[in-house]
C-alpha positions as CSV (number, residue, x, y, z in Angstrom):
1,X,12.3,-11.1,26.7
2,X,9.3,-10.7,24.2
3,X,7.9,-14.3,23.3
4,X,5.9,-12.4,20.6
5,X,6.5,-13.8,17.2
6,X,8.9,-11.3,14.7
7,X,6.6,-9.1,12.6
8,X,9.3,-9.3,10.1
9,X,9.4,-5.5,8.6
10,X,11.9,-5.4,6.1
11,X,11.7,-1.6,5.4
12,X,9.4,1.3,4.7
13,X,7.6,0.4,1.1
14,X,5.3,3.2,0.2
15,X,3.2,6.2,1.6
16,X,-0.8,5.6,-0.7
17,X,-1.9,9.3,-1.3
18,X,-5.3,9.4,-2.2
19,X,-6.1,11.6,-5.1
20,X,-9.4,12.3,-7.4
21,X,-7.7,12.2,-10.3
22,X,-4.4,9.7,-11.3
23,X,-3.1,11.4,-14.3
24,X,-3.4,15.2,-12.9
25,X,-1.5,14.3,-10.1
26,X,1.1,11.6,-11.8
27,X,2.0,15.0,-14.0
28,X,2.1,17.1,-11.0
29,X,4.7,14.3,-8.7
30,X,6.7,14.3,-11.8
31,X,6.6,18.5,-12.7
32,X,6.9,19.4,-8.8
33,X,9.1,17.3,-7.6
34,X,11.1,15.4,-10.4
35,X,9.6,12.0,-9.5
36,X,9.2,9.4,-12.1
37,X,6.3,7.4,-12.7
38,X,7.4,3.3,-12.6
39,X,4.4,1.3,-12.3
40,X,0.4,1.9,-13.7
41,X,-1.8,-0.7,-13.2
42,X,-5.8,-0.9,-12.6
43,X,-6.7,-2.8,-9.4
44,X,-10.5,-3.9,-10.2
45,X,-11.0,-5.7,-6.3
46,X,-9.8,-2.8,-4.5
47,X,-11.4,-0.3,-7.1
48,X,-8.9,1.9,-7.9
49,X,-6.0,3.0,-10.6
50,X,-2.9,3.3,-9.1
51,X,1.2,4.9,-9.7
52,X,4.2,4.1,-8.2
53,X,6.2,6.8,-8.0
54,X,10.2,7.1,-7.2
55,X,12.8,9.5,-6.5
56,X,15.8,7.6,-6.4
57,X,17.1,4.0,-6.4
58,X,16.8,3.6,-2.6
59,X,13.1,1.8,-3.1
60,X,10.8,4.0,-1.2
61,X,7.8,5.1,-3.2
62,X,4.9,6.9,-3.4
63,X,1.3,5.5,-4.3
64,X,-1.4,7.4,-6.0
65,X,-4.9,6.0,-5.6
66,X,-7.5,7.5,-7.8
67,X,-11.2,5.7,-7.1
68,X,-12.2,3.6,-10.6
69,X,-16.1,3.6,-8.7
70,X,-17.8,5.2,-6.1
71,X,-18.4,2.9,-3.7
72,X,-14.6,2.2,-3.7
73,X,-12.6,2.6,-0.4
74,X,-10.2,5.3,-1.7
75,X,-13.9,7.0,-3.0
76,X,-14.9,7.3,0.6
77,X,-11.7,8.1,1.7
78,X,-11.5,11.4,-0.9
79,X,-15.5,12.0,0.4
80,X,-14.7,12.2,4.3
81,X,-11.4,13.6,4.3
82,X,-10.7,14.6,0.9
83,X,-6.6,14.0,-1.0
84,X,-4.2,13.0,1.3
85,X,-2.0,10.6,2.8
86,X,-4.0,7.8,3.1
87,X,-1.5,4.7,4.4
88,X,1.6,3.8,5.4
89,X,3.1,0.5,3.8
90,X,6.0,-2.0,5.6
91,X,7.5,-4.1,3.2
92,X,7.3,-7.5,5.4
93,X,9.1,-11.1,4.4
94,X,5.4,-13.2,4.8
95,X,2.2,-11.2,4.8
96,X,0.6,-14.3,6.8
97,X,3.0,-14.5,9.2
98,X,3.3,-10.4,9.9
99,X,-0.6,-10.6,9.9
100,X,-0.4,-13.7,12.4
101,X,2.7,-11.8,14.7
102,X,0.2,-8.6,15.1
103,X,-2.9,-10.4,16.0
104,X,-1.2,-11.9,18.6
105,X,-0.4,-8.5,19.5
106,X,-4.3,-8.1,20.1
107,X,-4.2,-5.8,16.8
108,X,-7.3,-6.1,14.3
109,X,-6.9,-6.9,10.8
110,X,-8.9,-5.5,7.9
111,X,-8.7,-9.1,5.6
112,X,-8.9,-12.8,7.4
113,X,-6.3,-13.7,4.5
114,X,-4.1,-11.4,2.4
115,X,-5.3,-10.2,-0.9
116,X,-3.5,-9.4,-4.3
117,X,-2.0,-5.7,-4.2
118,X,0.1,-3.8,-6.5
119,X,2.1,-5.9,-9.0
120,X,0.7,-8.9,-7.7
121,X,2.3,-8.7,-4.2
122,X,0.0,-9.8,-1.2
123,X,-1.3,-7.2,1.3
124,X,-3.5,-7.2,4.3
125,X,-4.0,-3.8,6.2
126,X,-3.7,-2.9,10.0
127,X,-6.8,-1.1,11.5
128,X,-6.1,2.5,11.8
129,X,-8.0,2.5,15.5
130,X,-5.4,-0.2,16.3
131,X,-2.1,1.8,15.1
132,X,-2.4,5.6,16.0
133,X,-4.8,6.9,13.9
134,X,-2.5,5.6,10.6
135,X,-3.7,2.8,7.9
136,X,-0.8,0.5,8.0
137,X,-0.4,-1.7,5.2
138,X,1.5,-5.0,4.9
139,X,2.9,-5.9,1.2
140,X,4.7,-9.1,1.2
141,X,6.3,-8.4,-3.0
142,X,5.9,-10.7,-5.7
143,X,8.8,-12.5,-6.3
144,X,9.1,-13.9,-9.9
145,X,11.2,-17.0,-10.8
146,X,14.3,-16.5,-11.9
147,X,14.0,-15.7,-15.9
148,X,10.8,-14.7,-15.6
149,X,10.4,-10.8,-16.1
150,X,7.4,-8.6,-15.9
């Protein structure tokens, strides 16, 4: 039996494309392939402007990541290995706690405590050298209080 503490993955959140530029590629998700754009929002700490994009009511999205500065991650990203898929995002029930259950898994960390992410959830990213190759990000959501709406 695994003594491991539960990573708590809820489901699959979000596949981050990197792209060069947000709007050019918002119009060609929504011309291509019907999606709808449900979220905009500037993320000045990480350095980028971002879309959530849907296809359905089922929750999965896709993230657009356009660089606001060139010393940005995504910037580096689009330098090295130009647009792409750029992460894969779990939806977990406590960032700290999924962070804590894969350290003690031996994995590496990018952030020593979870940051502010999309629509003010809190994410902390796996190391790509630790998790085949793929960015894995963790996004515990904001939950409002009840009444509250955004």
């Amino acid at each position: 039996m695994n003594s491991l503490p539960d990573v708590g993955v809820v489901r699959i959140d979000h596949v981050g494309i990197a792209v060069p530029d947000l709007d050019e590629a918002i119009t060609f998700y929504e011309n291509t392939f019907g999606l709808r754009c449900a979220h905009q929002e500037v993320n000045e700490e990480q350095g980028v402007r971002e879309a959530m994009l849907t296809a359905g009511d089922d929750g999965a999205r896709i993230q657009l990541l356009a660089p606001l500065r060139p010393d940005s991650t995504i910037a580096a990203f689009l330098g090295k290995k130009g647009p792409g898929l750029q992460q894969l995002a779990y939806t977990v029930r406590d960032v700290e706690a999924a962070s804590a259950a894969l350290r003690a898994r031996g994995l590496r960390l990018l952030y020593d405590k979870p940051r502010r992410g999309t629509a003010g959830s809190r994410i902390n990213f796996v190391h790509p050298k630790d998790a085949g190759g793929v960015l894995v990000e963790l996004v515990e959501p904001f939950c409002q209080p009840a009444g509250e709406t955004s």
